[in-house]
C-alpha positions in Angstrom: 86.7 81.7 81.1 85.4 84.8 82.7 87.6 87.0 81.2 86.1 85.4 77.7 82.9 86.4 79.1 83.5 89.5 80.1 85.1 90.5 76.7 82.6 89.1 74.7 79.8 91.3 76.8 81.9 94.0 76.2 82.4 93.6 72.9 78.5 93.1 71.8 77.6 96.2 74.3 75.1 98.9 72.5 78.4 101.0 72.9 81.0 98.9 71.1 77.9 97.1 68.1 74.9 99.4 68.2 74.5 98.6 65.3 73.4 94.6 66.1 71.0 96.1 68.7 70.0 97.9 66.0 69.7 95.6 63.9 67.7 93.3 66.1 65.5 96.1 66.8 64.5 96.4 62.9 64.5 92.2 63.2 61.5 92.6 65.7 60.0 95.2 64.2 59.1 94.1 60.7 59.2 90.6 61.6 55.9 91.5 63.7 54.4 93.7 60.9 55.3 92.3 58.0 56.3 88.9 58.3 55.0 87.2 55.6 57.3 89.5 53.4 60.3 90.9 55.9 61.3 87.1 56.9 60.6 85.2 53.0 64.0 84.1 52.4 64.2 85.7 49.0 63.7 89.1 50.4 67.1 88.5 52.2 68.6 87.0 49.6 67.6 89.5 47.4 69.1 92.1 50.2 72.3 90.5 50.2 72.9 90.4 46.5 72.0 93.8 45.8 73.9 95.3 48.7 77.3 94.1 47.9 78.1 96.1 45.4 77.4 99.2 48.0 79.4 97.0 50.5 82.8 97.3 48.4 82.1 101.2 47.5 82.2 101.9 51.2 84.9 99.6 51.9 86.7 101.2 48.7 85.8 104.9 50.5 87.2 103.7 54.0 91.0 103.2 53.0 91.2 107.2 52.0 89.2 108.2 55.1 91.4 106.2 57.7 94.2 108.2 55.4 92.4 111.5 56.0 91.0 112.0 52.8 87.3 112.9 52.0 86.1 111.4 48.2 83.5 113.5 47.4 83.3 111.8 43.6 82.9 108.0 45.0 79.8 107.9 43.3 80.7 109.0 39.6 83.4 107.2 39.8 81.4 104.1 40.0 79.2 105.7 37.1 82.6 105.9 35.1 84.1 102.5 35.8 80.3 100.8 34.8 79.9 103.1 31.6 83.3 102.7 30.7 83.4 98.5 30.8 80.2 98.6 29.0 81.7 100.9 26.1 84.9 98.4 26.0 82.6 95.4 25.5 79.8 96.7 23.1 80.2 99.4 21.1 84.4 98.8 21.3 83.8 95.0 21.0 86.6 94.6 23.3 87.0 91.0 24.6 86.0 90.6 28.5 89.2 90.3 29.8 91.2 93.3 28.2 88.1 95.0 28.4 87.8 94.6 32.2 92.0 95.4 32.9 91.6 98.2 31.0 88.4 100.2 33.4 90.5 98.7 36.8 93.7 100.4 35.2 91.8 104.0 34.3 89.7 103.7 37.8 93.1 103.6 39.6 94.4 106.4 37.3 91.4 108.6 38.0 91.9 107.7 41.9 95.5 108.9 41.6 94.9 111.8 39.2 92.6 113.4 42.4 95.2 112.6 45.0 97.5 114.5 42.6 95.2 117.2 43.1 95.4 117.0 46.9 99.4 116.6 47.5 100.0 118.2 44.2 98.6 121.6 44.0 97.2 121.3 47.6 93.6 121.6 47.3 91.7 120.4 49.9 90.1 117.0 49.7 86.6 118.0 50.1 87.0 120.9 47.0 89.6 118.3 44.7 87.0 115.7 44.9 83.8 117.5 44.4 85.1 119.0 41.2 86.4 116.3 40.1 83.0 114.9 40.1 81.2 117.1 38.0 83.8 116.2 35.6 83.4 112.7 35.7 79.7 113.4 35.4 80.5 115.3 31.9 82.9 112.0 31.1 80.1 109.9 31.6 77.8 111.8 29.4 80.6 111.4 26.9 80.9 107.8 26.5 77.5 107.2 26.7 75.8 110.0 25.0 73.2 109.8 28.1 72.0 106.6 26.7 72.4 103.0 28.3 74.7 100.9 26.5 72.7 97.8 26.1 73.9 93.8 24.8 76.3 92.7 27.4 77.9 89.7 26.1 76.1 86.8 27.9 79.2 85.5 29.4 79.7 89.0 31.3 76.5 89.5 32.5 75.8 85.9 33.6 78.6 86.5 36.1 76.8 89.4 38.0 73.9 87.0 38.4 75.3 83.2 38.8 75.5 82.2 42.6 78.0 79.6 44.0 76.6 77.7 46.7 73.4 80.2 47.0 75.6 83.7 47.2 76.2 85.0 43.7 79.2 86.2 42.6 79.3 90.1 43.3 78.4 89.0 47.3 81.5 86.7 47.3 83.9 89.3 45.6 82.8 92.1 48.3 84.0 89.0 51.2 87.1 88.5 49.1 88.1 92.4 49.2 87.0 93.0 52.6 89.0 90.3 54.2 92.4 91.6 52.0 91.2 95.2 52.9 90.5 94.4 56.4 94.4 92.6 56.2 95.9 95.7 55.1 94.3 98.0 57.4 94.7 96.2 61.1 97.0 94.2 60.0 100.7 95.4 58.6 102.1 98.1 58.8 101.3 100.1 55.8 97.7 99.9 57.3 99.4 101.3 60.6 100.8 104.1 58.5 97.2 104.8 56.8 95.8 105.4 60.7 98.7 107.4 61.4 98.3 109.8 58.1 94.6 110.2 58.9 94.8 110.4 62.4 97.6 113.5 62.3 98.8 114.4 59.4 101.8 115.8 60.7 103.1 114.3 63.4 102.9 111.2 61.1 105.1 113.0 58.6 107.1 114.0 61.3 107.8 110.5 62.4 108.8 109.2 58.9 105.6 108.5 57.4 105.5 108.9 54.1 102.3 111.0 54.0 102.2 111.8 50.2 103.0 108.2 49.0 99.9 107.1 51.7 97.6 110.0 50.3 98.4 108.6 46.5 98.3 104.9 47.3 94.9 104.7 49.2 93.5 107.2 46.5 94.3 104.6 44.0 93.4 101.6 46.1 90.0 103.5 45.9 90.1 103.6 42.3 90.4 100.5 42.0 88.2 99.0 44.2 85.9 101.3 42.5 86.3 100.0 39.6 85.2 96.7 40.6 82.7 98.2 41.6 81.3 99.1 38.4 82.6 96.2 36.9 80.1 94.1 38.9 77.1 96.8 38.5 77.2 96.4 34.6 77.7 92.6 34.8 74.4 92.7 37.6 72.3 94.9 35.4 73.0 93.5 32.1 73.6 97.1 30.9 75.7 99.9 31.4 73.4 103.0 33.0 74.6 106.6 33.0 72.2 107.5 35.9 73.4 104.8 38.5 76.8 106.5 39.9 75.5 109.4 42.2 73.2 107.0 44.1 76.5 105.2 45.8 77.7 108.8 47.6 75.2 108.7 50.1 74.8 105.1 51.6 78.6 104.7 51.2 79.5 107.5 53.5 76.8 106.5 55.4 78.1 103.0 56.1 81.5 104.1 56.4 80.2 106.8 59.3 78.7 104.7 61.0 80.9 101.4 61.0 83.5 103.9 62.4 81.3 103.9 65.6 81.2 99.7 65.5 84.1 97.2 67.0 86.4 99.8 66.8 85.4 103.2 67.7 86.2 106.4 66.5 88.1 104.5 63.2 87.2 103.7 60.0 87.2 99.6 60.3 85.9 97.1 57.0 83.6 95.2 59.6 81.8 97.8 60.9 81.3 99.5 57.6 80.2 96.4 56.0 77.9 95.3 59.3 76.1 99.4 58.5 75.8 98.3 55.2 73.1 95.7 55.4 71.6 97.1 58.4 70.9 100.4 57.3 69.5 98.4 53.7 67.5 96.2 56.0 65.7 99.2 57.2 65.2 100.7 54.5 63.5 97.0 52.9 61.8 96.8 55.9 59.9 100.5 55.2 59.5 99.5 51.4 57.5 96.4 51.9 55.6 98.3 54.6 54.6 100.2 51.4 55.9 104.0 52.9 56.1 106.7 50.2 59.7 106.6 48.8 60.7 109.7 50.0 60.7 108.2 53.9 63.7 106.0 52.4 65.3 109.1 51.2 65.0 110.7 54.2 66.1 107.6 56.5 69.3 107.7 54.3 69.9 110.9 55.1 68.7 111.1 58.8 71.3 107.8 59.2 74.0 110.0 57.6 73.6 112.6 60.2 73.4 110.1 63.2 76.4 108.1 62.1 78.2 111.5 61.7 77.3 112.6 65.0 78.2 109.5 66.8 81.6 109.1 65.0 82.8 112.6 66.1 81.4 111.7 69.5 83.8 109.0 69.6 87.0 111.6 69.2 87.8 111.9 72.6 90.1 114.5 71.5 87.6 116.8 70.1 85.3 119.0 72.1 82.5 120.5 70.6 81.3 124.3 70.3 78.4 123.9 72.5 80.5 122.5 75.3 83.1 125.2 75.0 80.9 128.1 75.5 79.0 126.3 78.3 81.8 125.9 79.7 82.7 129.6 79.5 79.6 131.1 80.3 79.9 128.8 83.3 83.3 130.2 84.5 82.3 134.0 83.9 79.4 133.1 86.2 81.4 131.5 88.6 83.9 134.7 88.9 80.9 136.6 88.7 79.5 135.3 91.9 82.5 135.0 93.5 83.2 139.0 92.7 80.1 140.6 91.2 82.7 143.7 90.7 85.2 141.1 88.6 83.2 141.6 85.5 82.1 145.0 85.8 85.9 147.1 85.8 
């Protein structure tokens, strides 16, 4: 029984789930200030349906980062999976179904067609991806002729709204692909070999790891996750926007970031990133309806981005940074220095 206690203490410490005590911090905060708005329960439902779209994007961008691999072109991606359904289904008059294989078959094609730019010609990730963005950018200006595709059949868009039990449909298909995506990643061992991949390239290709099958494979996962993704933003909206995609770059890698820093630290983990997800959204609700000019909610996006950055590479053990180094220099010189002013000098 102690030992239960002890490991559940350890587990909810500030150092291990910051992000509750954040959380909880936010709780008090607007619940005080606000409350008649903060605590109405359709301002969290409202939170939880809109968020789970961003939810799977980050989880999608997590199975490349545990592999290594930065995707700079997350968002478009989303932009090209939601632009592309709603061409299928209205101006191709594609039926649903064939309609919705097709954009999961060309998001995971797009996914792989980057990694091929990574293992292929060997361009780094951050380059491959951010290029590869500004095409898909051009692609999505394409098909939609920078217009919104509007008249959704009713059956489509009545999924992204319906709710089962109070939780609509997008919030229970970003549970159902965490939990697999969580399965995969902690718990067999291609998720072993995803860790290993992103953890040391080499040494995992050194003990058998097939690092270029990984690198393909968790690029197309993220395709395809993607394309869900977009899937579920047309079928929310009712429309298919060529301005929505971008948006997704920022609070995905700022979820994923930080959730590395959460349960299990210094690794990119589904629960953690999902945990970030609605806190960081919960904070930035919590601004809104304290009626803050929107560009406070731009800039706590991007001051979260930094933190979550920070504290994730404060995690790496194995890394020490610039600042310490030369400390720690300037500290030796002055030690031999004072221990032999004439060290120095000859």
């Amino acid at each position: 029984m102690t030992n239960m206690v002890a490991s559940l203490v350890r587990g909810l410490s500030f150092r291990n789930a910051s992000a509750l005590w954040v959380l909880a911090v936010i709780m008090l905060v607007f619940s005080t200030t606000i409350p008649g708005t903060f605590l109405a329960p359709r301002t969290w439902s409202s939170l939880l349906d809109t968020q789970a779209i961003v939810a799977i994007t980050s989880v999608a961008l997590i199975v490349p980062l545990s592999a290594g691999v930065f995707n700079l072109a997350i968002g478009t991606q989303v932009g090209v999976a939601s632009i592309l359904v709603g061409w299928l289904l209205v101006p191709a008059g594609s039926p649903i179904a064939i309609a919705i294989v097709v954009t999961l078959l060309c998001s995971a094609a797009i996914g792989f067609l980057i990694a091929m730019l990574i293992v292929g010609l060997g361009i780094d990730s951050f380059i491959a991806t951010l290029g590869a963005s500004s095409l898909l950018l051009a692609l999505v200006t394409f098909i939609s002729g920078g217009r919104q595709i509007l008249g959704m059949p009713r059956a489509f868009s009545d999924f992204g709204t319906d709710k089962i039990f109070g939780l609509t449909h997008p919030f229970l298909v970003m549970l159902a692909l965490g939990v697999v995506v969580w399965y995969v990643l902690e718990r067999t061992p291609l998720g072993r070999q995803i860790y290993a991949t992103g953890g040391n390239l080499e040494a995992a290709r050194l003990s058998g790891v097939p690092v270029v099958a990984i690198v393909l494979g968790s690029m197309t996962a993220c395709g395809f996750l993607i394309g869900v993704a977009g899937i579920l933003m047309t079928s929310r909206l009712g429309n298919a926007d060529p301005t929505i995609g971008p948006g997704f770059m920022l609070p995905a890698f700022t979820a994923a970031f930080l959730g590395s820093t959460q349960f299990h630290r210094g690794r990119f983990n589904v629960g953690g990133t999902i945990l970030s997800v609605y806190v960081l959204a919960a904070g930035i609700k919590g601004l809104q309806l304290s009626g803050v000019p929107t560009w406070v909610t731009d800039g706590f996006n991007g001051a979260a981005l930094l933190i979550a950055v920070g504290l994730a590479s404060a995690r790496n053990s194995a890394t020490t940074s610039l600042w310490r180094r030369l400390f720690r220099q300037k500290r030796t010189a002055s030690q031999i220095e004072a221990e032999n002013p004439r060290t120095l000098k000859t």
